[in-house]
N, C-alpha and C positions, 0 to 999 in steps of 0.2 A: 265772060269766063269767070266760073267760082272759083275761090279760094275755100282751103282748108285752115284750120288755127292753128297748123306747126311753120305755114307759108308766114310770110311778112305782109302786113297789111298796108292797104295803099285808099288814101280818100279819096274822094274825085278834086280831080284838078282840070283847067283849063288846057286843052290843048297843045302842049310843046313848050307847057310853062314848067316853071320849077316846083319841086314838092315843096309843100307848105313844112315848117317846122315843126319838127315831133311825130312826122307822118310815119318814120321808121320806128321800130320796136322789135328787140332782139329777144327770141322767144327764152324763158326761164331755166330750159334744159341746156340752151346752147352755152348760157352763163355758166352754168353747173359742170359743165363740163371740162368749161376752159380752164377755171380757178383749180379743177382735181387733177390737168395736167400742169399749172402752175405748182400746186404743190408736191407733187412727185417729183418734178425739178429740184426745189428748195430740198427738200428730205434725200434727193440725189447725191444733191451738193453738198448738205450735212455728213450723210454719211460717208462720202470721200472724203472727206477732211479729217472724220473721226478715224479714219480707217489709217488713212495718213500720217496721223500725229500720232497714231500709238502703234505701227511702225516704228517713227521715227523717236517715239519714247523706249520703246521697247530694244531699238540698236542703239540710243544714242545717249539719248536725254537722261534714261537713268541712273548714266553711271556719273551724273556730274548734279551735284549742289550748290544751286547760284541761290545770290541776295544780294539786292541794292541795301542793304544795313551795312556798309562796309564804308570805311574811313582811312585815308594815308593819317598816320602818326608816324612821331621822330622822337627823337630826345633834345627835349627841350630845357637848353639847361640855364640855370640863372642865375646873375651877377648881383651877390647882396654885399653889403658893406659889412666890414670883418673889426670894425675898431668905428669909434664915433667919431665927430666931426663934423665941418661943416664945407659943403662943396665947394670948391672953388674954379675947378676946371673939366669942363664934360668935354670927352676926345671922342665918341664916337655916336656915330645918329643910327637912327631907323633906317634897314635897307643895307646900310653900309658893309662892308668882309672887313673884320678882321681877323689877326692872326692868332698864335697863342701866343699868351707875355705881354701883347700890346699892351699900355696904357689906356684904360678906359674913363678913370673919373678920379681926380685928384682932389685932396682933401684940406684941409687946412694944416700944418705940420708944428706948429708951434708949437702949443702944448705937450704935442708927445715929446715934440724935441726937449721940452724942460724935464720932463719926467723923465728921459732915459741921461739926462748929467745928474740930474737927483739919482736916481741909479745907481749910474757908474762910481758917484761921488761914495755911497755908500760901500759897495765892495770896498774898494780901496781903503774906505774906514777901516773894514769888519777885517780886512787881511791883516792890517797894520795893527788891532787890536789883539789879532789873535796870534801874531807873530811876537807880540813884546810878552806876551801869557807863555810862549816856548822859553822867551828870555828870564823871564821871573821865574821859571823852573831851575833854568840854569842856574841862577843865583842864589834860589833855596838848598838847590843840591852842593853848589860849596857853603853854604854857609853852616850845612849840615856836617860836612866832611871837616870843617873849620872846630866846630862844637862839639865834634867824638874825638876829635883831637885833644880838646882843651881836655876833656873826660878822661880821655886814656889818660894824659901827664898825670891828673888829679887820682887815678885808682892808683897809678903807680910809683907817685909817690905815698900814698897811703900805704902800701905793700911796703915800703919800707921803715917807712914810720912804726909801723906795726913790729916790726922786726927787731927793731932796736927800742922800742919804748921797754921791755923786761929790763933793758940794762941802766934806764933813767936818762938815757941822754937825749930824748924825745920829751916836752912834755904831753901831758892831758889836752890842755889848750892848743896845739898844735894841731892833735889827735882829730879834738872835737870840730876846729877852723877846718879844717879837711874834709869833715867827713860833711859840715855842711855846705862844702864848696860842692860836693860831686853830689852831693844830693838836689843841689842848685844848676848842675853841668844836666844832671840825668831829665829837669826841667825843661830845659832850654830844648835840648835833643829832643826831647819827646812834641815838645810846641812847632821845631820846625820840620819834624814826621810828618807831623797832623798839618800842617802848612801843605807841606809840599804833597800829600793824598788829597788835599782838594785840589789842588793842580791838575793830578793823576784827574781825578773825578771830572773836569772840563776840557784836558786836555789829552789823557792818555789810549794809546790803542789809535790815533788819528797823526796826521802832518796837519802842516798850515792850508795849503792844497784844500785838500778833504774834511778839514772840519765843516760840523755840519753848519753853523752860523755860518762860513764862508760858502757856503754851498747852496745857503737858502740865500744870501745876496748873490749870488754867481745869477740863481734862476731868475730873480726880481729882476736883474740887467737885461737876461734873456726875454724876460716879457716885457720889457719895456720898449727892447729894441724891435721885438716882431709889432709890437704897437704903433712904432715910429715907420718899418716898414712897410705896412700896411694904411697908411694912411694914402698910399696909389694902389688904387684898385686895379690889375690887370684882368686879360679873359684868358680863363683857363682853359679855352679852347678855342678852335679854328671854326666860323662859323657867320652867319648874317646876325645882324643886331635889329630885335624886335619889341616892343614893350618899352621902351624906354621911357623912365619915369624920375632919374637923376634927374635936377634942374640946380645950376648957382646958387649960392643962399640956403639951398633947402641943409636942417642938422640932422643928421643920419644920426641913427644906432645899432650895432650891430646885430646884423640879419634881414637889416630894409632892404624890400628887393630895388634893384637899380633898375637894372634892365635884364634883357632875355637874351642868348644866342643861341641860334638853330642850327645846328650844320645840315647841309641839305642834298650831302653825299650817303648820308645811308639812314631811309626811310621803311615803311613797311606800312602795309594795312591790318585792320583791325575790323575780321568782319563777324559781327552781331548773327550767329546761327541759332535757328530754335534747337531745342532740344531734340525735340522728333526728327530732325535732319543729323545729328554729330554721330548716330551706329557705326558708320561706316567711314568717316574725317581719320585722320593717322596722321601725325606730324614727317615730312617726305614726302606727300602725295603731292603734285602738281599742281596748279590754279592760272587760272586765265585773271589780269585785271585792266580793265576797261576805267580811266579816269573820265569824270565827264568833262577836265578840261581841254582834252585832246576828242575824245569823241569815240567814232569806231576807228577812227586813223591810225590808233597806234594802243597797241594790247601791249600790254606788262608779261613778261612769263615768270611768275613766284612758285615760292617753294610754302609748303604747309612747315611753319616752324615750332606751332607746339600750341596748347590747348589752355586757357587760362583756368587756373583751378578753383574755378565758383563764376556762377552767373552777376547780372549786372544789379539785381536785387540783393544780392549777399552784401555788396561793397556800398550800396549805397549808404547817405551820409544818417536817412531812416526807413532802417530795413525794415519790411513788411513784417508783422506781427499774424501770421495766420492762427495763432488757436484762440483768436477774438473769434465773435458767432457771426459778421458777418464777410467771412471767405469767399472768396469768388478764384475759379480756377483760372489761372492765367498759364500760357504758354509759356515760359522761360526762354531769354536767349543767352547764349554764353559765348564773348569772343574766342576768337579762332585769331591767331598773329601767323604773318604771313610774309615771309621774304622778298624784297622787292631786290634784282641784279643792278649791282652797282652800275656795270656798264650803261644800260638802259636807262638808267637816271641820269647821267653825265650828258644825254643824246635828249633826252626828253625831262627837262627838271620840273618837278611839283613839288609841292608845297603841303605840309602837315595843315589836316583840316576837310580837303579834297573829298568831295563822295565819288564813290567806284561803284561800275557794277564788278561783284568780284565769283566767280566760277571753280569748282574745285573740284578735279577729276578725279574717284573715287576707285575706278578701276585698280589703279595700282595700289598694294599692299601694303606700302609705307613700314613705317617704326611702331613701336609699341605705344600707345595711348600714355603710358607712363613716362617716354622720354620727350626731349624737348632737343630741337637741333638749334635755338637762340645759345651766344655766345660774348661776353661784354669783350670783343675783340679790337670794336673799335675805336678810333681816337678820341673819344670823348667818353669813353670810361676811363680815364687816365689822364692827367695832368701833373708839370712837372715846374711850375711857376713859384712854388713855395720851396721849391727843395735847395735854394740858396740860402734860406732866411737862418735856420736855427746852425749849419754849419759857420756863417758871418758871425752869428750873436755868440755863438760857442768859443769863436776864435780874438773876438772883441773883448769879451769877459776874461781868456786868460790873459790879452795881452795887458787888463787893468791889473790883474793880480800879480805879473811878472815885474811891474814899473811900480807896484807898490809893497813889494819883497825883498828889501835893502838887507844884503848881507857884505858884511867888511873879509878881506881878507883873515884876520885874527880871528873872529869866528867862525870861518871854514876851518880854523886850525884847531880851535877849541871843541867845535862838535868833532871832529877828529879824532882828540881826545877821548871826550866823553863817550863815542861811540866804541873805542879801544874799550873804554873801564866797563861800558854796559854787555861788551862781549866777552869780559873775563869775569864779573860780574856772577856769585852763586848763587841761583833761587832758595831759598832754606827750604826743607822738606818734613815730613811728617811721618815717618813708614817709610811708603811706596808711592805717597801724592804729595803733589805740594800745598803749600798751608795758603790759606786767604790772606788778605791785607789785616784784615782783623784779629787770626791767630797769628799774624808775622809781627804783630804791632804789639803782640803780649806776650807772645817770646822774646821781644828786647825789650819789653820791659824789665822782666824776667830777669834774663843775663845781668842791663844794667844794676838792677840791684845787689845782684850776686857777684859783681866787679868781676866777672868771668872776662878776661883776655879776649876780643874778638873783633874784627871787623864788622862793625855796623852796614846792616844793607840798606842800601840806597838805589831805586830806581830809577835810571834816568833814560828817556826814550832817545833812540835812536835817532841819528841825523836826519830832518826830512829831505826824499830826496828834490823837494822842489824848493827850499832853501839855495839854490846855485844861481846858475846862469842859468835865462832859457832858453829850452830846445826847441820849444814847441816855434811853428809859426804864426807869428802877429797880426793881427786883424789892420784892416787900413784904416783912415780914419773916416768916421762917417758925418754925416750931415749939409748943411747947404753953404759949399764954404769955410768951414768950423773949424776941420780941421783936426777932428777931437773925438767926433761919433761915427766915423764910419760911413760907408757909401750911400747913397739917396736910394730910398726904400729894400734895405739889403743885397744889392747888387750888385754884380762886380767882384773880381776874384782880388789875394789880398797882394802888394805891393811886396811885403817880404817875402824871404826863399825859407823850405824846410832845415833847420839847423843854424838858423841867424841867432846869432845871440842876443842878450839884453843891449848891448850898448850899440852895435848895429841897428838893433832894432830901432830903439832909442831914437839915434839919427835918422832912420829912415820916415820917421814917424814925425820929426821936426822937433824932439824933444817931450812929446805926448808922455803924462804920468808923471814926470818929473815933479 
């Protein structure tokens, strides 16, 4: 039997034996054939999938801009030391919750403690010095009223002397002992003018209270004591404790960071979009986020909170320089902050740092490119840890001023007085204005010369009203034990009531200021 060359060829073989190897040969068209229905296959299956995915881009895919560039962030806030010192006690670790207020790192307190009785020691000075500068006015001003007295007698008997000297029963020498007596009175009177305007010049227009040297020691106290406060660090917020870098021994200065705390109740991502994707992003639009520590198990549902205004080139630490010659066009990406629901993070907690795939459905219309729906609502933009310290030190410092503001019965009586004479008291005038210290001081010279009959003006300030008893309420006493500085790191409301007097207070205080 012949064969043709499109048949398969066969050698001679034995009788019922097997073909020798290689004796088959699969003719070149049948190859050709088979491989161009292989590939119609493949280009089958190509184009079903191409056809597929742009359906499914076409309903789905384009109205949503994904990127794994996406990151969970928090607010991460940190615990630096506020006053120097040197550690003594670290109260909380890595890992650990605490609250707000806790104590976290305790400092050495000594020093500050000497610095706030140097302090206190000092107001107390500065009140007591500028109380007896009230008293030395007092004393000018009678010795003033003392000395236009001696003056009047001397003009008036001159007035007389003058009167009867035509008849000779005066002499000359009488005349003349006179007239340098009050030329010697109008002396004196004018030295204790000028005495008592520099009085006026340190002390007038102010109380003991409000003078400003007692006022710049009031502050000294107040900074000495938030100094002394402050040497326990608390957290100013509710949160895990991370970064921890206090250690015993180590000398702080104020603003070394301590440590970190994260609250890990209200987080967000931060996802990195190119440029060429943000047309159609709106702060309010929707997003899917997938953390990779959960997996596909569990999706985020966030909100588009608002669009950060400059890419991540703008902020860095060395911004690119493009109008050098050699510019290369780079893509830009710019974050995009992202809402994460509190509830969902309570049921699934993560952690700042986290990479996300993050998805942002664009379909909906969202807010204006220009707003931002971020809000510093919650508890760690806000701390209320310090808001005891300067009401204590404020209340500390008056109670040093009250315990060093001795006034006696008899001087309640005599500013009494004096405040009668200073309100019946006539300003001299000029026209229709009143005269300055300088024309009032040379119109009685004036008069004096011209022995004109008149009450000398004398100003004397009014009674201050914190010369009394005090109203105010008294601080307690602070330090470790002491007895004297008030509560440990200004804490603690104070021991007296509103309207306690001085000598209540006094007692209440164990005799403190005395």
């Amino acid at each position: 039997m012949t064969t043709t060359t499109a048949d398969i060829s066969q050698s001679p073989q034995s009788p019922g034996g097997p073909p020798p190897a290689g004796s088959f040969r699969i003719h070149p068209k049948a190859i050709r054939a088979r491989r161009n229905r292989r590939l119609l296959v493949v280009a089958l299956l190509v184009l079903v999938a191409t056809v597929g995915y742009l359906i499914y881009w076409y309903t789905h895919d384009r109205f949503w801009v994904r990127t794994d560039n996406a990151y969970v962030t928090g607010n991460l806030v940190p615990v630096a030391a506020q006053a120097s010192g040197i550690i003594t006690q670290v109260l909380a670790e890595e890992t650990q919750f605490v609250n707000r207020g806790d104590l976290l790192v305790r400092l050495d307190e000594h020093q500050a403690y000497a610095a706030l009785g140097r302090a206190r020691g000092r107001l107390g000075e500065e009140v007591r010095r500028i109380a007896a500068l009230f008293i030395n006015r007092k004393q000018l001003a009678e010795k003033l009223r003392s000395r236009t007295a001696r003056l009047e007698l001397a003009e008036h008997d001159m007035d007389r002397y003058q009167r009867a000297s035509p008849s000779g029963a005066i002499s000359k020498q009488i005349l003349q002992n006179t007239a340098d007596k009050i030329a010697s009175l109008e002396a004196e009177v004018r030295e204790t003018q000028a005495e008592l305007d520099s009085l006026d010049a340190q002390i007038g227009g102010t109380t003991v209270m409000a003078h400003p040297s007692v006022d710049l020691a009031k502050h000294q106290l107040i900074e000495a004591h938030l100094e002394y406060a402050r040497q326990q660090i608390r957290a100013p917020i509710s949160g895990y404790v991370a970064k921890r870098k206090a250690q015993v021994g180590d000398r702080v200065q104020p603003g070394a960071s301590l440590m970190t705390i994260v609250p890990l109740d209200h987080l967000w991502v931060e996802a990195n979009l190119r440029e060429t994707e943000l047309q159609h992003v709106r702060p309010g639009q929707p997003a899917l986020v997938s953390v990779s520590l959960y997996g596909s198990k569990q999706t985020f549902h966030g909100t588009v909170e608002g669009l950060v205004p400059g890419s991540g080139s703008a902020f860095a630490l060395l911004p690119p320089d493009n109008s050098t010659g050699n510019f290369i066009h780079i893509v830009e990406r710019v974050p995009v902050r992202i809402a994460l629901p509190a509830d969902e993070l309570r049921e699934h907690p993560i952690r700042p740092g986290l990479s996300t795939m993050t998805s942002i459905n664009i379909t909906e219309s969202g807010q204006s490119v220009w707003t931002s729906l971020a809000t510093p609502s919650t508890a760690e933009y806000e701390t209320d840890v310090y808001a005891d310290e300067l009401p204590t030190a404020e209340s500390m410092a008056k109670e040093v001023m009250a315990s060093n503001l001795v006034v006696t019965d008899a001087d309640a009586a005599d500013d009494a007085s004096l405040e009668e004479l200073e309100m019946n008291r006539i300003v001299p005038t000029q026209g229709d204005r009143p005269v300055s210290p300088r024309e009032r001081n040379s119109l009685e010279s004036d008069r004096l010369r011209s022995h004109r009959e008149s009450q000398p003006s004398s100003f004397v300030p009014r009674r201050s009203p914190d010369m009394g008893a005090a109203t105010f309420p008294l601080t307690p006493s602070i330090g470790p034990g002491s007895g004297s500085l008030g509560p440990e790191a200004g804490r603690g409301g104070s021991r007296t009531r509103p309207g306690m007097g001085m000598e209540e207070g006094r007692r209440a205080f164990g005799g403190v200021g005395r």
